[in-house]
C-alpha positions in Angstrom: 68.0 11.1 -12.8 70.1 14.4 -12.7 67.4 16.2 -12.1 66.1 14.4 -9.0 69.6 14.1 -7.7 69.4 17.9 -7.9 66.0 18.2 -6.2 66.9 15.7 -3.2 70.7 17.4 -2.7 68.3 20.7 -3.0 65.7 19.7 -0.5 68.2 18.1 1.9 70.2 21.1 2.3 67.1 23.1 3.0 66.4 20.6 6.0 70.3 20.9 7.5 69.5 24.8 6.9 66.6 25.5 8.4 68.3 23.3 11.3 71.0 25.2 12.0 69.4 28.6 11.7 66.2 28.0 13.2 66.8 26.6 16.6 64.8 28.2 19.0 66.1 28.6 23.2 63.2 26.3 24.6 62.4 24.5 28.1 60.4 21.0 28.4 57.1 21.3 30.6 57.6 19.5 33.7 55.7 18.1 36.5 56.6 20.2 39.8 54.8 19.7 43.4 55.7 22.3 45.8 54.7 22.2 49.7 54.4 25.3 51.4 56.3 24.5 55.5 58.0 25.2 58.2 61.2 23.7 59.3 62.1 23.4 62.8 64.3 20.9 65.0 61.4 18.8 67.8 61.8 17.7 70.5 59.3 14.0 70.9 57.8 13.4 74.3 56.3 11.0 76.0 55.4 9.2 79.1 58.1 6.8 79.2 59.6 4.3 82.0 63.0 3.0 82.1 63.9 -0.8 82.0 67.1 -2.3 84.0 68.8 -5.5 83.6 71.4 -6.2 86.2 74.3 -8.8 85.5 76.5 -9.7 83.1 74.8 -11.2 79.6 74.5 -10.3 75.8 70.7 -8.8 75.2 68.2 -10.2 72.3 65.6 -8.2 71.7 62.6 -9.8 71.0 60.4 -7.2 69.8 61.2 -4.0 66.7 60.7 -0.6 68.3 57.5 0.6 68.7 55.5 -3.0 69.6 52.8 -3.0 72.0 53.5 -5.5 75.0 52.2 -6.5 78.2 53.4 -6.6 81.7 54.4 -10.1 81.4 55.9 -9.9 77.7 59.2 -11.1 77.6 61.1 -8.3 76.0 64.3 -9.0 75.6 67.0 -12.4 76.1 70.0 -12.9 78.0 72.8 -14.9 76.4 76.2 -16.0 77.2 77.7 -15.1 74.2 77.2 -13.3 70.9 77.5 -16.7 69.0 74.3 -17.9 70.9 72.9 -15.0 69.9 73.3 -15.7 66.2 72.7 -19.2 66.5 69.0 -19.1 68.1 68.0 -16.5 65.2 69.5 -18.7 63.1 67.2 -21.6 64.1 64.3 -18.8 64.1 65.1 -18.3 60.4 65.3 -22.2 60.1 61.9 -22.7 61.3 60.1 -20.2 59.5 61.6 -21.5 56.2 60.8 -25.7 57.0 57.1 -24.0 57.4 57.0 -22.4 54.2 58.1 -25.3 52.0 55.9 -27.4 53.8 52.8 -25.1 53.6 53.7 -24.7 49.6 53.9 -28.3 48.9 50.7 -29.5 50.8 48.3 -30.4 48.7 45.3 -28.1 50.6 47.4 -25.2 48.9 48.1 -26.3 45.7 45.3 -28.2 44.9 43.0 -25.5 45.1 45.4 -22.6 43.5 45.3 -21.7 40.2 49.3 -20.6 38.1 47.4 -17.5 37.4 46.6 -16.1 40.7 49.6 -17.2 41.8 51.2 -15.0 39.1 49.0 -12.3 40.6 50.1 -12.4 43.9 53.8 -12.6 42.6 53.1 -9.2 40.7 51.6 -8.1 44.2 54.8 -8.9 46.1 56.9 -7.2 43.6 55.6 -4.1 43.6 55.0 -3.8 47.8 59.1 -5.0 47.3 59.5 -2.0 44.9 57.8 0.4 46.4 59.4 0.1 49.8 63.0 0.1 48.2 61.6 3.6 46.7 60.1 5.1 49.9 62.5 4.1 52.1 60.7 2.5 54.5 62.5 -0.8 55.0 60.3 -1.8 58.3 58.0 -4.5 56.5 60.9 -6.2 54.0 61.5 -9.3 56.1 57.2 -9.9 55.5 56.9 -9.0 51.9 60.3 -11.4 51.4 58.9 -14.4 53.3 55.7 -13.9 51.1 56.8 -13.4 48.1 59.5 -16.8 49.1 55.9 -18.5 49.5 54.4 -17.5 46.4 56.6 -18.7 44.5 57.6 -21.9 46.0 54.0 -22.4 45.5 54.4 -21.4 41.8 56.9 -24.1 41.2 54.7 -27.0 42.6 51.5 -26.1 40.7 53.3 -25.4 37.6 56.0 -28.9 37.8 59.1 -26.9 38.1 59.5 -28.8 41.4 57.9 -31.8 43.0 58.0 -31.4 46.4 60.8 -30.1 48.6 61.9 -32.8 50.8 65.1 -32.4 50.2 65.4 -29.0 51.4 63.8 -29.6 54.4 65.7 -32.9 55.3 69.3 -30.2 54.7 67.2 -27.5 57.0 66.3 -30.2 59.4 69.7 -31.5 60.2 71.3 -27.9 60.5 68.8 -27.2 63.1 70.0 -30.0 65.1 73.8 -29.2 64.8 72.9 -25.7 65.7 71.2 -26.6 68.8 73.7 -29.3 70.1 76.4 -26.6 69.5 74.6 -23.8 71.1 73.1 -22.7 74.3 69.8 -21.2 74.8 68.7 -17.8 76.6 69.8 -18.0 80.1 67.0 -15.8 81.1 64.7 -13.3 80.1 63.8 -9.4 81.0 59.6 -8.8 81.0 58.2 -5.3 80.6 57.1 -4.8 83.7 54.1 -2.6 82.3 51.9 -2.6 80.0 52.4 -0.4 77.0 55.1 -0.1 73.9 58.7 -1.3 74.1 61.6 1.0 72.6 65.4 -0.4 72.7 66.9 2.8 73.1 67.4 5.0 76.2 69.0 8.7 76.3 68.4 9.9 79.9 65.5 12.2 79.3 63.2 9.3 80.4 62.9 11.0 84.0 63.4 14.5 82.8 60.1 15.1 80.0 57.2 14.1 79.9 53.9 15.2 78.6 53.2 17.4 81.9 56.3 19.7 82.1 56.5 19.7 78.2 54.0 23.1 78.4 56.8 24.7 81.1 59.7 24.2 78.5 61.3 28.0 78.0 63.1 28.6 74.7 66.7 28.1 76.3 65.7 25.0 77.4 64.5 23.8 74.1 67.8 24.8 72.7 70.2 23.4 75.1 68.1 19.7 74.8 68.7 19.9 70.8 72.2 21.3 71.1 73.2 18.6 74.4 73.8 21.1 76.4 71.9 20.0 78.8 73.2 17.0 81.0 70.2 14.5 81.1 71.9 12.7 78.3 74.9 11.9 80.4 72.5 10.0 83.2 71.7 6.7 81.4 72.7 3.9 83.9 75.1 0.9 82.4 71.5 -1.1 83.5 69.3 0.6 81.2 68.4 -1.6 78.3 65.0 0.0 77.3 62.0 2.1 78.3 58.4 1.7 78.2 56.2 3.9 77.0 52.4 4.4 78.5 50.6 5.1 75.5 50.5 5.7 71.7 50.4 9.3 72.2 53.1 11.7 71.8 53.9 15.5 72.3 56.5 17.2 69.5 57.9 20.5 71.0 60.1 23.2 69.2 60.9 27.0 68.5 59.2 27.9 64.8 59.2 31.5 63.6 55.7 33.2 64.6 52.9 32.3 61.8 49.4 32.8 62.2 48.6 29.5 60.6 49.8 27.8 63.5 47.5 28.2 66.0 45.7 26.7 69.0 43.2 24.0 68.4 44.7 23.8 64.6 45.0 20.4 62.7 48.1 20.4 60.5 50.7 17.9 58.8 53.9 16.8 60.3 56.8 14.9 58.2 59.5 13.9 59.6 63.0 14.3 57.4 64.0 10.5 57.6 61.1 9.4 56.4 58.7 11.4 54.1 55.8 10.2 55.5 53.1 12.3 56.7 51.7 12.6 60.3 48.2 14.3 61.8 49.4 16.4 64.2 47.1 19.1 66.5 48.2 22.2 68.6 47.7 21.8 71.4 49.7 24.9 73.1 51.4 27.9 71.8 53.0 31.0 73.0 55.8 33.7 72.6 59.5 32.2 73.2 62.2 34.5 74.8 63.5 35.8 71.2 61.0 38.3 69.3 59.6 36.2 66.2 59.8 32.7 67.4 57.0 30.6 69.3 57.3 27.6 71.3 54.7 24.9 69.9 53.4 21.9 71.4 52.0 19.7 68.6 50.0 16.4 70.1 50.5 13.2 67.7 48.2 9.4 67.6 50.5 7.9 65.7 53.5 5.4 66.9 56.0 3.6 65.0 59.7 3.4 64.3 60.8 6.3 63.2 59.0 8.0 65.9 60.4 6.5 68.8 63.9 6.1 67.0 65.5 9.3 67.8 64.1 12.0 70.5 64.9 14.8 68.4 64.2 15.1 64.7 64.2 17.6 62.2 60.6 18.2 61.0 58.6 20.6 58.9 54.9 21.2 59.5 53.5 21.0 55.7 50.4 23.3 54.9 49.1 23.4 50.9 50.9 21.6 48.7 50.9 22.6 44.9 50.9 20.3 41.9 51.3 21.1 38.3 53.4 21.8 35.5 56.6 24.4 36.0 56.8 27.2 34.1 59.9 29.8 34.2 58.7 32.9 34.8 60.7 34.4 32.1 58.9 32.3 29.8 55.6 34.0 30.5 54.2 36.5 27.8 50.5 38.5 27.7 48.1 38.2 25.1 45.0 40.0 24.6 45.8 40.4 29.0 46.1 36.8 29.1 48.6 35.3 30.6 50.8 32.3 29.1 54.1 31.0 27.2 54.6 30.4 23.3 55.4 26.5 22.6 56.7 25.2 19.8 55.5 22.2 17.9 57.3 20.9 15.1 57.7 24.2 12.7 55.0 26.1 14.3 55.2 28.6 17.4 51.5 28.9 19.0 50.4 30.6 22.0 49.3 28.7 25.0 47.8 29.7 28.1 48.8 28.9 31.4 46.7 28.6 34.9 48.8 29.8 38.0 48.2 28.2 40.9 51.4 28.5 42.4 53.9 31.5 42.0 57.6 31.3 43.3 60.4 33.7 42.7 61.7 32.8 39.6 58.9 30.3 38.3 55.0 29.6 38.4 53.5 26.1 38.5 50.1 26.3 36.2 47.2 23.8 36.4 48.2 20.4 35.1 45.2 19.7 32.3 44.0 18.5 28.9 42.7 21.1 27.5 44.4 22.1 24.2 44.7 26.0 24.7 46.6 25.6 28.1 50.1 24.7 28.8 50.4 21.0 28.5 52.3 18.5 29.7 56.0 18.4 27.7 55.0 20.8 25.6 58.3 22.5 24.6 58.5 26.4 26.1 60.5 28.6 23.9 62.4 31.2 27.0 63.3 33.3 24.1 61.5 36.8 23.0 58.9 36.2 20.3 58.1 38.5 17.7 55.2 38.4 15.2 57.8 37.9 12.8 59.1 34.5 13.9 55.4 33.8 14.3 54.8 33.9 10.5 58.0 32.5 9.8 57.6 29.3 12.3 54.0 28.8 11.2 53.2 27.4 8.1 49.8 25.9 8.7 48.3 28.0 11.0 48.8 32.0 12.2 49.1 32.8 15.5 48.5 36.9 16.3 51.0 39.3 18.5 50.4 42.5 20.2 50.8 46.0 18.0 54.2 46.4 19.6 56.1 44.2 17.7 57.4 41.8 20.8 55.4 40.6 23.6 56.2 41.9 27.1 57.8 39.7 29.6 55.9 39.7 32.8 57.2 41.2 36.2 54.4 41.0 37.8 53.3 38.0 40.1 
């Protein structure tokens, strides 16, 4: 018993001292994406045509920014108060909710809807719910809420959790009819006027750009639209509730520094900074601005919604190739044999690994994400530190792992 006391004490300490003396300076292997742009403050333009509404009121809108209406859409209401306001969307909400319990308790849904699929579409809803918190983009909440309400509404019927829900449309019933004794409805409402898409928001530069005189646009003037110098901005009238605009298409102006990827004719990706998301934009004009080094581009974009009609000027980058793969600091990186790569350690052993760049910055690489064994994998540990041939044999117990004749490995400077 003495004697194994001895041993275990003996091989314990060995553990705690190869701990402490053998730590190595290392670096987890990371995913890193990198996209390759140009930044630049735009200018959006489009065809657009102001709405008025004369007279005293409170305004409803009645459609997001960004819809596509008609000539005889009915845009907006006019209200006496703010409390009417809240009190018809109110009964709008009431509505929509007596229809969903009644849709999930009839029995042509539930009969013919298994818990299963229902738990599917749950799933469903929780992820579109998820994934919209995560991007950002709020803009289709209110109709993954009201489905996913549904869904599960029609989960408790099928699976006995709940009967029916009478009750809760009797409660929803009566408040609809105290709401609309107690409140009065629009006293009018404002049409388009025109066919085309309806945004909420005016800033004077309705009359002043448009997709014509957006080619004329000198560098100054540019700059004095995105700095408000310029005193369009100041002519909204007290009328203006809105603007139309003639079509989906749009034109994105700015100054970028000169680059011979952006040229005429070319098809490149826009993002905007609010959003992320990425738009199809083509160049459709560019030529030399007033200061040496900068263009003035005119990008043409299909695409309409929210956060392109929110705001007249955005900042935006134009995104070319975008690079995906695993980070690798670029003191890390050793030569063996001429190739190129970074020593990992795994467990007691230090083996060479090499690495595919595909992407070189200033003080890192990204190499080719992959499975192969003899590259750079995913969290493989990358020891930063100098390794000698040495610390090779000393590390490496089951297998041996070769060094140049020099002694240490030479750090990389070039790209």
């Amino acid at each position: 018993m003495l004697l194994i006391t001895l041993l275990l004490f003996t091989m314990i300490g060995s553990q705690i001292y190869t701990y402490l003396n053998d730590r190595h300076d290392t670096q987890e292997a990371v995913l890193c994406t990198i996209n390759e742009d140009i930044s630049f403050e735009g200018i959006i333009v489009r065809n657009e045509k102001q709405i008025s509404c004369s007279g005293g009121g409170v305004i409803s809108y009645n459609y997001p920014d960004g819809s596509k209406v008609s000539e005889t859409s009915p845009i907006a209401s006019v209200y006496d108060s703010y409390d009417d306001v809240l009190a018809q969307r109110r009964l709008e909400a009431i509505d929509e909710q007596i229809a969903s319990l009644q849709k999930a308790q009839s029995p042509g849904t539930t009969d013919y809807v298994q818990p299963e699929a229902i738990n599917r579409r749950i799933d469903e809803q929780y992820k579109l719910l998820l994934s919209s918190a995560q991007s950002g983009d709020l803009s289709g909440l209110d109709s993954i809420k009201s489905d996913m309400s549904l869904v599960m509404n029609i989960y408790n019927i099928i699976s006995g959790q709940a009967d029916n829900y009478n009750g809760r449309i009797t409660e929803l019933q009566n408040e609809k009819y105290k709401l609309s004794g107690s409140s009065t409805p629009a006293s009018r409402q404002i049409t388009a006027g025109q066919n085309g898409y309806f945004v909420s928001e005016c800033d004077g530069y309705e009359n002043r750009l448009n997709k014509e005189n957006v080619m004329q646009l000198s560098q100054s003037e540019i700059e004095d639209i995105i700095n408000g110098a310029d005193s369009a901005a100041d002519s909204v009238p007290d009328s203006c509730i809105g603007k139309i605009l003639d079509d989906y298409t749009g034109y994105i102006t700015g100054v970028i520094d000169s680059d011979p990827r952006v040229v005429q004719d070319a098809s490149l990706k826009l993002m905007l900074d609010s959003s992320g998301r990425l738009y199809d934009v083509d160049v459709v004009n560019v030529r030399h601005a007033d200061e040496s080094g900068k263009d003035i581009v005119v990008l043409s974009c299909d695409t309409l919604d929210s956060d392109m009609v929110s705001r007249r000027i955005r900042q935006m980058q134009l995104i070319f190739d975008e690079y995906s793969g695993i980070k690798v600091p670029r003191s890390a990186i050793r030569f063996r044999d001429d190739q190129k790569g970074v020593y990992v350690i795994l467990g007691q052993d230090i083996t060479f690994k090499k690495i595919d760049v595909i992407y070189e910055g200033d003080d890192f690489v990204i190499s080719s994400n992959t499975s192969d064994e003899e590259y750079l994998l995913l969290y493989d540990q990358i020891l930063l530190e100098v390794v000698s041939e040495q610390d090779v044999r000393k590390n490496s117990s089951s297998s041996k792992v070769s060094a140049d004749s020099g002694g240490t490995d030479e750090v990389s400077a070039d790209t």
